[in-house]
N, C-alpha and C positions, 0 to 999 in steps of 0.2 A: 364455618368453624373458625373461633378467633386462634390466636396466637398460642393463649396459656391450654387450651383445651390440647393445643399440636403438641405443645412440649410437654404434657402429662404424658399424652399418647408413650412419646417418643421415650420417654424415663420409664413407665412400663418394661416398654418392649425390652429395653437396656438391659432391666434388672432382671426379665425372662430367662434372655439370651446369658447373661453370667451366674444365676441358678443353672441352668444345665450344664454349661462347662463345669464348674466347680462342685457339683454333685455327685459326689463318688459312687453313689448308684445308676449313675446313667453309662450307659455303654457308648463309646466314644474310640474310632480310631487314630486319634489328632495324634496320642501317645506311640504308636507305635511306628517302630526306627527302620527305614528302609538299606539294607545292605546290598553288597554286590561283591562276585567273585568271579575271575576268570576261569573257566573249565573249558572243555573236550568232550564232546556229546562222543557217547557211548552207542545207545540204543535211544528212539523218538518211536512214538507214535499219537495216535489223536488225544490218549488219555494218559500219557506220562512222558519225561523224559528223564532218562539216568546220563549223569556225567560223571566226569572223573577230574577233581581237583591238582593242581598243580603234586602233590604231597600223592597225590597215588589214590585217595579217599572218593570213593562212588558215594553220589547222593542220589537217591530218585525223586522227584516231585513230582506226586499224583496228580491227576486230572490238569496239566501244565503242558502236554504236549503239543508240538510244532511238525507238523509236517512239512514243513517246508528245510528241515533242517536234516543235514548231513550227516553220517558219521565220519565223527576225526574232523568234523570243523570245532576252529575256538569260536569259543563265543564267552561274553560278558552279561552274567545273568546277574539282575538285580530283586530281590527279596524281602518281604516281611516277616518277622520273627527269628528265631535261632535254631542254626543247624545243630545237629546231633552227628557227631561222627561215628558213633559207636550204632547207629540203625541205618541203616539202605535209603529207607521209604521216608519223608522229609515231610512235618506237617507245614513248617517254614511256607507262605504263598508267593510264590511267586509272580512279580509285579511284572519284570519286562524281561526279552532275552536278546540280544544285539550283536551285530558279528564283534568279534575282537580285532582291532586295530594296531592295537601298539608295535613297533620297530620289536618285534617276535616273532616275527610269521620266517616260515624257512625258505632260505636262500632257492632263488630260480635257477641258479645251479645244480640244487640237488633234487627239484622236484623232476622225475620222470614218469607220474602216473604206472607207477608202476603193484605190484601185488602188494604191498604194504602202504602202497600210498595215504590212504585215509587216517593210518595212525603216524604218516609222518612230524603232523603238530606235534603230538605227543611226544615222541622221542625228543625231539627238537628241545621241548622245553623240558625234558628232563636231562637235554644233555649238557642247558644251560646251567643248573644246578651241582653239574659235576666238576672235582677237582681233574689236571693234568694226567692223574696217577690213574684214575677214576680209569678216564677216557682211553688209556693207552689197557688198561688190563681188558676192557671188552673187546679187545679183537683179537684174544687168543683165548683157543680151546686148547689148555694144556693135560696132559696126561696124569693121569693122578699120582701125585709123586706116592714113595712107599715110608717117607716119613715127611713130618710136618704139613700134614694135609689141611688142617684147617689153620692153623698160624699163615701159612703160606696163604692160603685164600685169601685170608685177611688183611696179611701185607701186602698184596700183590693188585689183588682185586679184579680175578678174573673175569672173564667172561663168562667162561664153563670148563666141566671136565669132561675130557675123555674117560673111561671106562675100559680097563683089559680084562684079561680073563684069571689075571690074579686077582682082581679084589672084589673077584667073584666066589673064588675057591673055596669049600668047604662051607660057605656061609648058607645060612635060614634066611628066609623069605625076610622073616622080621629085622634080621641083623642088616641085612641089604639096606631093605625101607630104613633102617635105621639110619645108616652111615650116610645114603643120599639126602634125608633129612635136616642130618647132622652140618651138611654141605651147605644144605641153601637155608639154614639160618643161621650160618656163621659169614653170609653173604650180605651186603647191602641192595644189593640188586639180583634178583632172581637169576638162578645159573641153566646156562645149558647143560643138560645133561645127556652127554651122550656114548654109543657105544656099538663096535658093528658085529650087530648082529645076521650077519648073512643065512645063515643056512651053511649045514655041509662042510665043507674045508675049514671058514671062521665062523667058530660059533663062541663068543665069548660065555656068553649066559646059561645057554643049554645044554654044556657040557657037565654043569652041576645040575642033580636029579635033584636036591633040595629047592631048586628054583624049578625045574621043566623035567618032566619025565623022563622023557625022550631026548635028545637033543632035534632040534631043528634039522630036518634036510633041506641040500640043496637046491636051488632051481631047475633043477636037468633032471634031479629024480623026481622032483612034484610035477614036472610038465611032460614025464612017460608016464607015469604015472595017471593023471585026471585033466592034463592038459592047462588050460589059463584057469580052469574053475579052482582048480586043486593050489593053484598061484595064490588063488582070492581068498581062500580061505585060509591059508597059513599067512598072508599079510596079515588077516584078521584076526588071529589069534594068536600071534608074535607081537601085535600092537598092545592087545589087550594083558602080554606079561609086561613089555616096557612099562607100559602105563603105570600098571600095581607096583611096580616097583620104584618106580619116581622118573627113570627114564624119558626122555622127552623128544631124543633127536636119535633117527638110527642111520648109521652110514653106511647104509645101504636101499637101492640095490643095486649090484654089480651088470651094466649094461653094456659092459666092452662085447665086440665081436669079436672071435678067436677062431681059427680055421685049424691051427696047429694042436692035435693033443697034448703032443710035448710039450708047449710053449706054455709061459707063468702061468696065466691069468684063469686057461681055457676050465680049468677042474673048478672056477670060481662061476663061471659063466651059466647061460643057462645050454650051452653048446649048438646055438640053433642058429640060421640065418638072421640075416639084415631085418627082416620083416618081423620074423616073429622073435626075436629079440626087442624090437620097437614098439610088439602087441607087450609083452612082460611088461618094459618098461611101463607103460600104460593103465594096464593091472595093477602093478602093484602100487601106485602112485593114486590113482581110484580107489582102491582097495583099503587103504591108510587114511583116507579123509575123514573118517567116522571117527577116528582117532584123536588123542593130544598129541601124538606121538608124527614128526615131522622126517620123511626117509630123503636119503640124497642121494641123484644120481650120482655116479662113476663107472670110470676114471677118465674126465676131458679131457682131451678130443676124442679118447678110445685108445685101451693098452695095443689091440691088434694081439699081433704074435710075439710081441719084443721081451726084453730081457726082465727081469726082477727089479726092479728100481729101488728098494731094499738094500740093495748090496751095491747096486754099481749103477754107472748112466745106462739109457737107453737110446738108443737113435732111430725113430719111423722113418725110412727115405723113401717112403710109400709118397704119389703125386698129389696137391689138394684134392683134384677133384676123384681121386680115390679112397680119401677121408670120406669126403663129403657125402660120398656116397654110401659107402660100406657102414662106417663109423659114425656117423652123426646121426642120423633116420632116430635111433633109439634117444639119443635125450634128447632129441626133437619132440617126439614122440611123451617122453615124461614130463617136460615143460609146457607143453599144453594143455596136458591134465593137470595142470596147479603145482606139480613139481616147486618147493621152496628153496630146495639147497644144492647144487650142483660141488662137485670134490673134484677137483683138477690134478692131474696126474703129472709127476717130473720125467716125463719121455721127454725127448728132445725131436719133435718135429720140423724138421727142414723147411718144408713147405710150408709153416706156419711165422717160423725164428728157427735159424741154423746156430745162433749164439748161446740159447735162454732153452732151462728144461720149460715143458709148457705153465708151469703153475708160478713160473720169475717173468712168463712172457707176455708183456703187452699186447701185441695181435694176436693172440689165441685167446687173451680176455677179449677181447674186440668181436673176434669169432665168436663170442658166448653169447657176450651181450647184443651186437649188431646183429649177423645172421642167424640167429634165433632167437632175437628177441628177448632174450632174460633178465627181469626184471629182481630178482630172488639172492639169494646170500652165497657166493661163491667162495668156497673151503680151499686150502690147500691142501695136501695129503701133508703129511710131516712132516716138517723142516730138517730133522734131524735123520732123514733116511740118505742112506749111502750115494743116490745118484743128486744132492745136493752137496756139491763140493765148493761153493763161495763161500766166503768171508762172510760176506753182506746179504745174505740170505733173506734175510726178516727186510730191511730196508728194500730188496729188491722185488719182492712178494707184496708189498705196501704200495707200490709204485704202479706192480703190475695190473693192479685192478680189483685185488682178491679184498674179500670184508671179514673173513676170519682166518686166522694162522692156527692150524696145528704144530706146537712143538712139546719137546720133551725138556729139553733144557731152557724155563721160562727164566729165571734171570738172567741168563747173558742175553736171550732175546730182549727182554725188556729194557735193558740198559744200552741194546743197539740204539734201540726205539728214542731213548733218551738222549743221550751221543748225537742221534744224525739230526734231532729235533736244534739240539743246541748246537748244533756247528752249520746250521744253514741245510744241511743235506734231505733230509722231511720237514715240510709246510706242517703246524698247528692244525692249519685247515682238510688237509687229506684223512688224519690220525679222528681227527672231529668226525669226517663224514663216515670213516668208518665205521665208529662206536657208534653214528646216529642210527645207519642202519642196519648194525645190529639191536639196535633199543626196539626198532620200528617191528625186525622180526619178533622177540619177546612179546612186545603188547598185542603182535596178529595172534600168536601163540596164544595169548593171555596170560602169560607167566606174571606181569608185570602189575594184573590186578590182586595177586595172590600175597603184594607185599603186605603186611601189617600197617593197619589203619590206627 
């Protein structure tokens, strides 16, 4: 074959090859633009995975799934075509998925493998996106004031509310759902909602027949009553009013041991030994898992038989290991079964800290989290009750270990918060890891999906 026969050849093929690129009937993916986004795997399997964008927005991509991948790992997923934020399901193909690298991953300080661990990324990077103000309002569950409830939300930016049994009074089902509504979308970040509903002695909810028939009884009359069965099914049915009514965290159940009739606590208790105090605990902790609705043990370490802490101090000069024995079994016992939030009571335990009520003391947090392990969200009962007589209350409560504050009076707390940030006396870094793992409880919860996309 000579030369000029090669170079006809060769001009052919040329002119083939640029008909079809520039043929607008031929199908061609040279055009389409490959993107990438960092996300948070959600749920994986062999024919999908759903994650969750920095913004809060879940995408799914069909037939895209990775078994190999985690929940709550970042990853950096790259794409063909355009996502849709307003659908789930993504026709968008996905090209590759990669772990995410960047100087984002959360501090080896705070990782503990612990019950929220897996959405710890998550919170992380949404804690990076928070203001100062942001970070400091999630670590208080304040009590619903009785004016400027939603300004003050707004200003303040809390965490969540507590719930009494006033602003429950007289109200419809609807007005309730309405007002908790009205709560969490005058919120930037989904609120805890909570409120204790006990049984019996406190019943915030069921003492209106517009919300609950009856009112809820106690654990001492359900357990003469039908025993743990009768426990099981009023969990189950106290969750499912929380629920309907927007509620989301109940503080309770009350798991202190109490020997003295007389003594505060015992009309709260289920009045029964070590044991079967620890079976309750367990109960109802099991019992609530079918739920959104997240219950908290109390009161740590255990009221015992001591004073009203309400109104004045209290002092256990009971020996550790007579705690340890009597008084702890039960949130032992509730921490095993998935228990989320323990509430720490202001006794003053000697044998724990002769100085410090337990919920301002560092080795009784130590006791929480070391000898039982608790990985979960530790409350303090409310700042503003009578046997908290310091100054520095809130600062002291921050230090101690605790990841959410109940108070009643949130701006002078808030402005401690602020005060000890700027005079040296609270690290940035404490106030941070706070609010991170309260973010982490939300997203276990799932609150954190229900933002607006």
């Amino acid at each position: 074959m000579n030369k000029k026969v090669i170079v006809c050849i060769f001009a052919i093929f040329i002119c083939m090859i640029t008909a079809v690129l520039v043929n607008p009937e031929t199908k061609t993916t040279t055009t389409k633009k490959t993107s990438s986004m960092k996300a948070t795997v959600l749920e994986v399997s062999s024919d999908y995975i759903t994650v969750s964008d920095n913004d809060n927005v879940i995408y799914t991509f069909v037939g895209s799934g990775n078994d190999a991948l985690e929940i709550g790992e970042s990853i950096n997923i790259k794409y063909d075509g355009k996502l849709n934020k307003n659908k789930e399901k993504q026709t968008a193909k996905l090209v590759s998925v990669t772990a995410y690298t960047e100087d984002g991953s959360v501090p080896d300080s705070w990782n503990d493998n612990g019950m929220f661990s897996q959405f710890y990324q998550m919170a992380y990077n949404k804690l990076k996106t928070m203001t100062q103000d942001e970070k400091i309002g999630q670590i208080f569950l304040v009590r619903v004031p009785e004016k400027d409830k939603i300004s003050d939300l707004q200003k303040y930016k809390f965490g969540g509310y507590l719930l009494f049994q006033r602003d429950f009074d007289n109200k419809t089902k609807k007005e309730v759902v309405d007002m908790i509504d009205d709560f969490q979308k005058a919120s930037k970040i989904p609120l805890i909602i909570a409120t204790d509903e006990e049984g019996g002695k406190v019943t915030r909810i069921s003492n209106n027949t517009n919300l609950v028939q009856t009112p809820f009884k106690s654990p001492s009359e359900l357990y003469k009553e039908g025993g743990m069965e009768a426990i099981k099914k009023d969990t189950i049915n106290k969750s499912e009013v929380l629920e309907d009514l927007g509620i989301n965290v109940n503080l309770a159940p009350v798991v202190d041991v109490a020997n003295d009739p007389n003594s505060y606590i015992y009309d709260r208790t289920i009045k029964e030994n070590t044991n079967i105090t620890s079976t309750y605990a367990k109960t109802v902790i099991e019992s609530s898992k079918g739920s959104k609705v997240s219950y908290t043990l109390k009161h740590f370490p255990g009221y015992g038989d001591n004073a009203d802490t309400h109104q004045t101090s209290a002092t256990d000069n009971r020996t550790y290991s007579k705690i340890m024995e009597d008084d702890i079994p039960p949130f032992r016992a509730g921490i095993k079964a998935g228990a989320e939030a323990v509430l720490v009571s202001h006794t003053i335990v000697p044998a724990m800290d002769k100085d410090n009520p337990s919920s301002l003391s560092a080795s009784t947090h130590n006791v929480l989290r070391n000898e039982l392990d608790f990985t979960g969200i530790v409350i303090t009962d409310d700042l503003e009750m009578g046997a908290i007589n310091t100054s520095n209350a809130v600062t002291k409560a921050i230090k101690a270990g605790n990841d959410l504050l109940i108070v009643t009076d949130y701006e002078s707390s808030i402005k401690e918060v602020k005060d000890a940030i700027e005079n040296g006396n609270l690290s940035r870094e404490i106030v941070d890891k706070m609010a991170f793992r309260v973010l982490a409880w939300k997203y276990y919860k799932g609150l954190m999906y229900d933002v607006e996309k």
